[in-house]
N, C-alpha and C positions, 0 to 999 in steps of 0.2 A: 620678269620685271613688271612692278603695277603700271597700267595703264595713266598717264598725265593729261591732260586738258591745260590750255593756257586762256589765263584770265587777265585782263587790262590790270594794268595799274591803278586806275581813277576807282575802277568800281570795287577791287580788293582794299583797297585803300580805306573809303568809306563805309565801306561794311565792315568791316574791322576795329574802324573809330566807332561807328555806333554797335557794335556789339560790344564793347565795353562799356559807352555809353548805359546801353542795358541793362548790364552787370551793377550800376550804379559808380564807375566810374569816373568824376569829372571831366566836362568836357573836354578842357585845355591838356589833364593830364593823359585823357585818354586818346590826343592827338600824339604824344609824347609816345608812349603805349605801343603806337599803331607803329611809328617810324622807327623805333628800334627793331618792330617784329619783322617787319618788312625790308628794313636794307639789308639783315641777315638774305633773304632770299634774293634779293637783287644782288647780293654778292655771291652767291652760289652755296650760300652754306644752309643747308636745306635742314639739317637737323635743329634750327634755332628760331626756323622762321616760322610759317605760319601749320609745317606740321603739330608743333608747341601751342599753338592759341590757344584752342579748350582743354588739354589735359595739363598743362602746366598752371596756367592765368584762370581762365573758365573757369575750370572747375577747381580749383583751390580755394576760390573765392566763395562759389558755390558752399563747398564743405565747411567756409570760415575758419581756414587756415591762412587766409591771405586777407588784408582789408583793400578793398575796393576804393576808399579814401585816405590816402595819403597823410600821415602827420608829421612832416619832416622837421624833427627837432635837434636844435643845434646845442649840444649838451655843454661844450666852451669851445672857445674861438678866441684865435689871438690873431694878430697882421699876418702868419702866412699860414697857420694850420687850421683845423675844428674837426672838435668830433661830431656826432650825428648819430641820433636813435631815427630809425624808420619807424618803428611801433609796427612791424607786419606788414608795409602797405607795399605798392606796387615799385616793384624793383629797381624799374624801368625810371619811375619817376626820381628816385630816391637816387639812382648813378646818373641822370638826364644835372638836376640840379646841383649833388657834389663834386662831379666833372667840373661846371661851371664856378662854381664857387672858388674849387682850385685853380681854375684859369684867372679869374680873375685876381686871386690873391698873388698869382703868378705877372701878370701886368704893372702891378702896382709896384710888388716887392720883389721880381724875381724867380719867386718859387714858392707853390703854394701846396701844400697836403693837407688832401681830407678823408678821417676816415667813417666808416658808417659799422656801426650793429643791428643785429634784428632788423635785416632787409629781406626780401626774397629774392628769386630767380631774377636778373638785371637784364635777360636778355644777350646780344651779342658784346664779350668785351671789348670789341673793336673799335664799337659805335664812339665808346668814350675815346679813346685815344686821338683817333676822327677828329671829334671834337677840339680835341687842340689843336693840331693840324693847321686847322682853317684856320684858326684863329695865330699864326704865327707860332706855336709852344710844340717843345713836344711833350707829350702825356704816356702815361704811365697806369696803368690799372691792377687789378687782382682780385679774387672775392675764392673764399672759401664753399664748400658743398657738400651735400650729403658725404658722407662715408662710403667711399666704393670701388677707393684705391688702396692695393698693397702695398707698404714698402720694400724693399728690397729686399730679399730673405725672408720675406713672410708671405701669408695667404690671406690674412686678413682686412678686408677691407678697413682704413683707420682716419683714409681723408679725401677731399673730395677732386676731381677731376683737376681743381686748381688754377686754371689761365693767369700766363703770366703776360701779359703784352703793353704793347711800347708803337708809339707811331710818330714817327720825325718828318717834319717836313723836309719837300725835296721841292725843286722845280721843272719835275717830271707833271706828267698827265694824273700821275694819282703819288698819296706820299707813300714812303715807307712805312709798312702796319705788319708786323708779326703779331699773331692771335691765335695762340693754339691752346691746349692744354696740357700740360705738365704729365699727361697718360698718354700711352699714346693712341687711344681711342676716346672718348666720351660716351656718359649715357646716354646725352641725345642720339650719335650716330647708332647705337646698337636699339634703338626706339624705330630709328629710321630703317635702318637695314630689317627689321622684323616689319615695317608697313609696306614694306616693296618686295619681299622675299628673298632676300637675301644671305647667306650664311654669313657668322662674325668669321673677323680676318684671322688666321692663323698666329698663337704665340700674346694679343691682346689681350688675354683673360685668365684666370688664372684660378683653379679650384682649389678645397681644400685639404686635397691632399698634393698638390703640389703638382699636378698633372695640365698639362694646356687645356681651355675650352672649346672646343670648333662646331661647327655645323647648326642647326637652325638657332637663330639672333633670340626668336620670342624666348625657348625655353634656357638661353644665356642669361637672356635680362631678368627671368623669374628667378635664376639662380644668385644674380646681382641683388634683386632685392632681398631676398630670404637669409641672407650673407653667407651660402654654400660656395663664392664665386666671387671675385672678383678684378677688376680692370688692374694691367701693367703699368709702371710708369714708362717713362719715356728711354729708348735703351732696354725694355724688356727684363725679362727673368733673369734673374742674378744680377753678375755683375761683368761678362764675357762682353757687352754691346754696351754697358755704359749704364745700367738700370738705377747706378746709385746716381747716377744728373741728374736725372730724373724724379728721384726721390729727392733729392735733398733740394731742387729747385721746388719742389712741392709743398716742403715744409717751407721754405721763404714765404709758400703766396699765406701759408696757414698763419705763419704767425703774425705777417705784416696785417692778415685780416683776424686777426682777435688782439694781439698785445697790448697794443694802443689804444684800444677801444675796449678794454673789457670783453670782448665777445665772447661767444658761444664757440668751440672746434671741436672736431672730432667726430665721433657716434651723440655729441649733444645735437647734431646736425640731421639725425637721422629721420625728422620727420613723424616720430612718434614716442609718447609719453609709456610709462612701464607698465602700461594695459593695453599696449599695443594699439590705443586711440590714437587720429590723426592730428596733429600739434603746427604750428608754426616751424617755418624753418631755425628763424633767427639766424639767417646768413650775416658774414662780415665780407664789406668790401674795404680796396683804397684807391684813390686817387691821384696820381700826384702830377702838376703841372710846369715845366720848368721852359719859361720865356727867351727866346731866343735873344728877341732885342735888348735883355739884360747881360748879353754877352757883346759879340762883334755884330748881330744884326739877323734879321730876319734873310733879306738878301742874298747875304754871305751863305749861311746856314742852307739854304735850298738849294744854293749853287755848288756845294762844296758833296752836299749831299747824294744830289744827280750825277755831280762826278764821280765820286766811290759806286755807285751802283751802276754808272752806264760801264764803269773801268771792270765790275766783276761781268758785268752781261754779255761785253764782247772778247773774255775770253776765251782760250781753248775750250772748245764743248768735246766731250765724251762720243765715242764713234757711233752714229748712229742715232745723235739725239741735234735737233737744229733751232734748239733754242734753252737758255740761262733763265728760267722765273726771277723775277724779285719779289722778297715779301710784298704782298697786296697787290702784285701784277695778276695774278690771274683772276682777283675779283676783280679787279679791273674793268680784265676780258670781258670777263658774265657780264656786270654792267651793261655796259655795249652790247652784248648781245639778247639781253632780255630786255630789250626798250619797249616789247609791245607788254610784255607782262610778266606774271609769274604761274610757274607749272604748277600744277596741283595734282597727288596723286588722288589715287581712288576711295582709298580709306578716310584722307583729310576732305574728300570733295562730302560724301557721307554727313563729317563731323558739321563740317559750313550749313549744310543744307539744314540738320540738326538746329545748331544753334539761330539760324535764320527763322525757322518753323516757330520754335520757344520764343523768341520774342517779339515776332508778328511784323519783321520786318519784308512785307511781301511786297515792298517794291523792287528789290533785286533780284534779278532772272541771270543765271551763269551759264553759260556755254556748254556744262557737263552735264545740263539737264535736256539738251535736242537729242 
């Protein structure tokens, strides 16, 4: 396993707004930026957080696949919907403000959807759901991605990783937040498991001759991008575990994130034009925000909520195991437990140092450098 270092909050924090900063980022958005990148790893989900900075954000922008400013345009809009071109810009910003826009149309009227075209990488889809949460609603997201999933019966990668997620408030310590992906692995995690040495998990991957992938993640994920290879859905191979849920909740996020919006799906997602140059994503995402207090009430809603989940928590557990998770309990946890900071392997500590060097920001000094 790679060697970690643990870094404050305060000072990853700010090196991270200003290295997008940098990048030519605006400031406010690139405060935006910073906190999606980071509650991923404050929530334990390390393949989103800040191993991602320079090869997902950085350097996409670098290459001019991604814009560094923002032009968040609202194509039409009516009392509870709108759609939304991103133009390429930062993903982050682009689901920070369609989130809100749907809460807000959710306050007023109910219930509010918005969806977005030609965005990129959003970050964790959690963050959005989060989002309404706090604000009394529960929320709803999804966004399309690269091609790198099979469906069921096939070998070919056709769509991408897919997250379907959903966060209801509760009047628990943290609400209810499932956030996973529609695979039952992601590219980020086979990114991550190859920065820490890891081999992929048995049964996740799936080649083109129909045979499982195993053993070292890097030349997994060469095989993912090359399209020799590619990620299971959810339920795995075939159809013995359930693999068509998983497929067919996959096409749900693909189409909620192109039909309405015109968008881009499939291998037009793939990241590069038929000269094999690198292109824009033109990712689709959705949003959708649905107001408690437009029913019986915010109150009710988190009361009613806590009760259904404290009522599965303290049931019969399984021999051997002494404790029930609830979705978004174990981020929870991490939370609480990473209050002084966040880990950094040895590969991302490298990549910091990098982009620190590039842009003369030599007030920062890290911990991985004594």
């Amino acid at each position: 396993m790679a060697k970690t270092n643990i870094v404050d909050w305060k000072t990853i924090t700010n090196f991270v707004i200003d290295s997008f900063k940098g990048y030519g980022i605006p400031e406010e958005d690139a405060k935006i930026c910073a906190d999606v990148l980071l509650e991923s790893d404050k929530r334990g989900i390390e393949s989103h957080g800040v191993n991602r900075f320079k090869p997902i954000y950085l350097d996409r922008i670098k290459d001019g696949i991604q814009k560094a400013v923002t032009n968040f345009e609202i194509v039409k809009e009516t009392e509870t919907t709108a759609v939304v071109d991103g133009h390429d810009g930062m993903g982050q910003v682009i689901g920070y403000k369609s989130m809100q826009m749907a809460i807000d149309k959710a306050k007023k009227y109910g219930m509010g959807m918005v969806v977005v075209r030609n965005s990129c990488h959003y970050g964790i889809a959690g963050y959005y759901p989060s989002m309404a949460c706090k604000q009394g609603c529960i929320g709803i997201t999804g966004t399309n991605a690269r091609p790198s999933v099979a469906p069921t019966f096939g070998v070919e990668g056709m769509f991408g990783t897919n997250p379907l997620t959903i966060g209801i408030p509760t009047d628990e310590e943290f609400d209810f937040l499932i956030d996973c992906a529609t695979s039952i692995t992601q590219n980020g995690k086979v990114e991550y498991y190859e920065r820490i040495g890891e081999d992929v998990h048995p049964g996740t991957i799936i080649a083109l001759d129909g045979s499982p992938v195993e053993g070292d993640a890097g030349v997994a994920l060469k095989m993912i991008r090359k399209g020799t290879a590619a990620l299971t859905t959810l339920g795995g191979m075939g159809e013995a575990l359930g693999g068509y849920k998983g497929f067919g909740y996959a096409l749900v996020v693909e189409l909620l994130s192109a039909v309405l919006q015109d968008g881009n799906y499939g291998k037009a997602l793939n990241g590069l034009d038929e000269n094999g140059k690198k292109i824009p994503y033109h990712l689709g995402h959705f949003f959708i925000a649905i107001d408690t207090d437009h029913f019986l009430g915010e109150e009710l809603c988190r009361k009613k909520s806590g009760d259904i989940l404290r009522a599965v928590r303290n049931s019969k557990k399984a021999p051997g195991a002494d404790r029930i998770y609830i979705p978004g309990e174990k981020e929870y946890d991490v939370r609480c437990a990473r209050k002084d900071g966040v880990p950094i392997n040895e590969s991302v500590q490298k990549e910091i140092l990098a982009v620190r060097d590039e842009l003369g920001l030599t007030q920062y000094k890290f911990p991985f450098e004594d």
